[in-house]
C-alpha positions as CSV (number, residue, x, y, z in Angstrom):
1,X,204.4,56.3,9.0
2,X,204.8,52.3,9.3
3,X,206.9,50.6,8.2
4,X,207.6,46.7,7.9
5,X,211.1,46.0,8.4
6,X,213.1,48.3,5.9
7,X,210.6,48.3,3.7
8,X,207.9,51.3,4.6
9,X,204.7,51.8,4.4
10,X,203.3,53.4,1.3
11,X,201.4,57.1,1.7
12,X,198.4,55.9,-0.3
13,X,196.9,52.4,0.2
14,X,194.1,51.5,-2.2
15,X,192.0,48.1,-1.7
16,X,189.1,46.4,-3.5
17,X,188.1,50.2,-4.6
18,X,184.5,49.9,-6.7
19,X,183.2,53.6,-7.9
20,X,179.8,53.6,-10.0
21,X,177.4,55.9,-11.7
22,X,173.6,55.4,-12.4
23,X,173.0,57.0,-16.0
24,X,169.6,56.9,-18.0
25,X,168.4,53.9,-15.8
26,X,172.0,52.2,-16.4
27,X,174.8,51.0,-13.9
28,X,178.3,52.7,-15.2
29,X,181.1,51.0,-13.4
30,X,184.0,53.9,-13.6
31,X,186.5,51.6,-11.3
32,X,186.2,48.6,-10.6
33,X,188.5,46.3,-7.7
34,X,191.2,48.7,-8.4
35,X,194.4,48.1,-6.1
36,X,196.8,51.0,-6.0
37,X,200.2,52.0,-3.2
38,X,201.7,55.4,-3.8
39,X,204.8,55.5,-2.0
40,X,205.8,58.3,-0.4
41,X,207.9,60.7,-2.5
42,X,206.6,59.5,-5.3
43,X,205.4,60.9,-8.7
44,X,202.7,58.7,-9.8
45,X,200.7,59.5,-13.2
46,X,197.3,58.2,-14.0
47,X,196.6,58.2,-18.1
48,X,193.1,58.3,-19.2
49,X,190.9,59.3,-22.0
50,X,188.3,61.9,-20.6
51,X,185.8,60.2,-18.8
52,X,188.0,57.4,-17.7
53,X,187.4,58.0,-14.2
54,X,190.5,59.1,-13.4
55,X,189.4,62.8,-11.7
56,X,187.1,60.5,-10.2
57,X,190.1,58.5,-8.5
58,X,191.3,61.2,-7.1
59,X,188.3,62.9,-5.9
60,X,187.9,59.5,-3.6
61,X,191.6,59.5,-2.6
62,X,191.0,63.1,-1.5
63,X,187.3,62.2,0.1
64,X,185.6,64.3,-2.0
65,X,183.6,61.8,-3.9
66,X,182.9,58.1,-1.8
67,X,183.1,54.5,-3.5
68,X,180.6,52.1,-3.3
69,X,183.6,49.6,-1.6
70,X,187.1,48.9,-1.1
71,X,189.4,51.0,0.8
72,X,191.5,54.3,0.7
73,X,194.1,54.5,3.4
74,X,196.3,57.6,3.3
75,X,199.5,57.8,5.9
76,X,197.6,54.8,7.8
77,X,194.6,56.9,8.0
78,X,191.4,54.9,6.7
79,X,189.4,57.8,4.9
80,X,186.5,55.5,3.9
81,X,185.4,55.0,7.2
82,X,185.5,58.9,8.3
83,X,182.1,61.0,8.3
84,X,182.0,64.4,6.3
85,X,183.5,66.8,8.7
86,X,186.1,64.6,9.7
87,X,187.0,64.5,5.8
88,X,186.8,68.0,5.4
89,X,189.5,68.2,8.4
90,X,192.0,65.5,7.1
91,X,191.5,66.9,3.9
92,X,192.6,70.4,4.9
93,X,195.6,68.8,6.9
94,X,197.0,66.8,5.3
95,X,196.2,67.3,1.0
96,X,196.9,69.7,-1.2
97,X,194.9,70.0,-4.3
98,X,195.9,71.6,-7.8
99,X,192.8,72.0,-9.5
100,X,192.3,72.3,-13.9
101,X,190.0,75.7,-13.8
102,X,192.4,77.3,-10.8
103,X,189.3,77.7,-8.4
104,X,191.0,80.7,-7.2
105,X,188.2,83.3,-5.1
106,X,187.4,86.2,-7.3
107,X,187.5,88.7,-4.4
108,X,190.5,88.2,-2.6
109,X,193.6,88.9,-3.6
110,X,196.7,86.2,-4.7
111,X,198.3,86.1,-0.9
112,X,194.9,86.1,0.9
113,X,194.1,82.9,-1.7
114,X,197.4,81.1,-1.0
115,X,197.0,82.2,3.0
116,X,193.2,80.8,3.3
117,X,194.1,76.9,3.8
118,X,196.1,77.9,6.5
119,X,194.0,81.0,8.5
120,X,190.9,77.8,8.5
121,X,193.6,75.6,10.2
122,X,193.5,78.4,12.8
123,X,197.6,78.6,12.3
124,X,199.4,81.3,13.3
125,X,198.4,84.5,10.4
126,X,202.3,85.7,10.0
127,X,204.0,82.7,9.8
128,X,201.2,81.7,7.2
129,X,201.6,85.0,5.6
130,X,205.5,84.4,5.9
131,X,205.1,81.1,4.2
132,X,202.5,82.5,1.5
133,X,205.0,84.8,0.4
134,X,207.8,82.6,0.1
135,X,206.3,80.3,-2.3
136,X,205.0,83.2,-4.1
137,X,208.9,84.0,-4.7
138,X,209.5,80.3,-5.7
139,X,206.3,80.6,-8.3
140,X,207.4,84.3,-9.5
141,X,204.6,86.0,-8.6
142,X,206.1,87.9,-5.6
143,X,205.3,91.2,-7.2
144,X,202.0,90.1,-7.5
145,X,200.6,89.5,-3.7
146,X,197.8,92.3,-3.7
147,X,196.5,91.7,-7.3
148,X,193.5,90.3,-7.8
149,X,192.9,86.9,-9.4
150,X,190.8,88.2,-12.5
151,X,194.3,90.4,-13.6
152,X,196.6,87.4,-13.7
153,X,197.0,85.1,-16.8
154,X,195.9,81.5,-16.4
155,X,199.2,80.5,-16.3
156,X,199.5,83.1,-13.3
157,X,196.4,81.6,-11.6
158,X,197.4,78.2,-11.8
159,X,201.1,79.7,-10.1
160,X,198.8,80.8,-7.5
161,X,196.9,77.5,-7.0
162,X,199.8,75.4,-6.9
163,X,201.3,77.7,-3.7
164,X,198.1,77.1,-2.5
165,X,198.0,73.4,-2.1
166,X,201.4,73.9,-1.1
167,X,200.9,76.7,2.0
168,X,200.3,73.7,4.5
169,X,203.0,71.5,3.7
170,X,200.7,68.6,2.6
171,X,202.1,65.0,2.7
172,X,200.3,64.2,-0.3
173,X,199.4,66.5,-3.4
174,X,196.7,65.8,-5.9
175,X,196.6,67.6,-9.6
176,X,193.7,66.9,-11.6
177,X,194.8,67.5,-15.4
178,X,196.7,71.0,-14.0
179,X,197.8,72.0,-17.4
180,X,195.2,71.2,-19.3
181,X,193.6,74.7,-19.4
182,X,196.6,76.2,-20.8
183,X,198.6,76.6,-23.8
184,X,201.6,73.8,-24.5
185,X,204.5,76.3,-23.7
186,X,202.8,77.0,-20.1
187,X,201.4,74.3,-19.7
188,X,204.8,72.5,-19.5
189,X,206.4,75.4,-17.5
190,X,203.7,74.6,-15.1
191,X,204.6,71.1,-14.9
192,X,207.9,71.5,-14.5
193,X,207.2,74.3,-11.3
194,X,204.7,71.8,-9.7
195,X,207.5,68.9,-10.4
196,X,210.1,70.6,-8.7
197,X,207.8,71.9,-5.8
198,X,207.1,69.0,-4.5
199,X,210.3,66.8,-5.5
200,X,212.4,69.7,-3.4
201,X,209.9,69.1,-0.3
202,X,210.0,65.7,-0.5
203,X,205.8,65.6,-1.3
204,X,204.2,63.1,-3.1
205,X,202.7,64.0,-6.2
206,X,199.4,62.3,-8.2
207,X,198.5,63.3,-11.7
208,X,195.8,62.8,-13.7
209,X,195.9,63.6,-17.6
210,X,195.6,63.1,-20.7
211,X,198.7,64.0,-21.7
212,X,201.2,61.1,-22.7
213,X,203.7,63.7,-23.2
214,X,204.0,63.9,-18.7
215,X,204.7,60.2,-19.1
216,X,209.0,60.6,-19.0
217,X,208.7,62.6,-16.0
218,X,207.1,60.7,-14.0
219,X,208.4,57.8,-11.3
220,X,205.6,55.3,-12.4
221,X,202.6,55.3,-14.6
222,X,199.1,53.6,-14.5
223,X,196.3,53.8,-16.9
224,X,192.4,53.4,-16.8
225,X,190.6,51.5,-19.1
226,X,186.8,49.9,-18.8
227,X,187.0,50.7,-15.1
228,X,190.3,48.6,-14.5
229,X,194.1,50.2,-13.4
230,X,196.7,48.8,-15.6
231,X,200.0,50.1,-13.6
232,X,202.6,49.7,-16.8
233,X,205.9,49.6,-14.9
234,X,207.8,50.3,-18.9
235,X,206.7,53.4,-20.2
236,X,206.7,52.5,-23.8
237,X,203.3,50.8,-23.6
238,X,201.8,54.0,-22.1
239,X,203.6,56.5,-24.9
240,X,202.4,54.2,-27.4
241,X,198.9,54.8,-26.9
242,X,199.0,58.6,-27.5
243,X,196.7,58.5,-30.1
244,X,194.3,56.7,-27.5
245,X,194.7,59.3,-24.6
246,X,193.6,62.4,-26.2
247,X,190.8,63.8,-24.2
């Protein structure tokens, strides 16, 4: 990383950033000019009713989706100006993704799920396996390396995805609405796992939800509305609009 005198640069650098839709013959603007830094460590929450655009952020901070303008800079890295299979490789490198519906592969088992980020990288199969099972231990799954996804709970699954995006040792970690397929009682053990994950390997973490309730936890909050980021640097604002935020 950069850095400008003592103060350094941030991991995620978001300029002039424009995201639209065509629906039914009409222009949907989903973001509009939005200016964002994540610093690094850093647990940043994005609020949002469903269909906010807020998955949508992060699909273009991870590449996955592209803008119409602006720019995305990750670790000094300008994504928006990188072709497919150059995305597909920072991607892999250098992000971690927690994902709402697990997207765990049916026919391999919980290890060989966590292991696959890092056997594409080409690294090294038993230090990847070594590494695999560790965070399986950290999750509390390590009885659970041969089982097959389809015998696991959701709250198991989503265990298993979050050691995933975790295998490579990402700089940056993106979770779209990671508890939102689960009931309250997991869904906040979940939370909690991620949370200390990454804070204990110094990662930063993005959010979106729904969920106001994520708001205390978090090191900053910003929320989307007609297209626009509102960055609320008090939480009250953002905790007073739970009625507003349920997707």
């Amino acid at each position: 990383m950069k850095s400008n005198g003592n103060h350094p640069s941030p991991l995620v650098r978001i300029r002039s950033l424009c995201k639209r839709y065509d629906e039914g013959g009409k222009t949907r603007n989903v973001l509009q000019n939005v200016d964002l830094d994540v610093e690094v460590g850093e647990f940043f929450v994005i609020l949002g009713k469903s269909g906010s655009g807020k998955s949508t952020l992060l699909n273009l901070i991870s590449g996955i989706d592209h803008a119409e303008a602006g720019q995305i800079c990750i670790a000094e890295t300008d994504i928006t100006s990188m072709d497919e299979r150059s995305l597909t490789l920072f991607r892999r490198d250098h992000i971690g993704i927690v994902f709402q519906f697990f997207n765990l592969i049916p026919t391999l088992t919980v290890l060989e799920n966590i292991t696959l980020p890092g056997e594409l990288r080409g690294l090294n199969q038993r230090a990847v396996e070594q590494r695999g099972r560790a965070l399986l231990e950290r999750v509390g799954l390590a009885n659970r390396a041969d089982t097959f996804p389809d015998k696991l709970s959701g709250g198991e699954q989503q265990r298993v995805a979050i050691a995933r995006a975790l295998v490579q040792e990402p700089q940056l970690v993106l979770a779209d609405e990671p508890t939102g397929n689960l009931d309250e009682d997991t869904g906040q053990t979940i939370l909690t796992l991620l949370l200390e994950l990454t804070r204990d390997a110094g990662k930063t973490l993005v959010m979106a939800t729904h969920n106001p309730d994520i708001v205390p936890l978090a090191d900053r909050v910003c929320r989307i509305h007609e297209g626009k980021l509102i960055i609320t640097l008090n939480h009250e604002p953002a905790v007073s609009e739970k009625q507003g935020f349920q997707g």
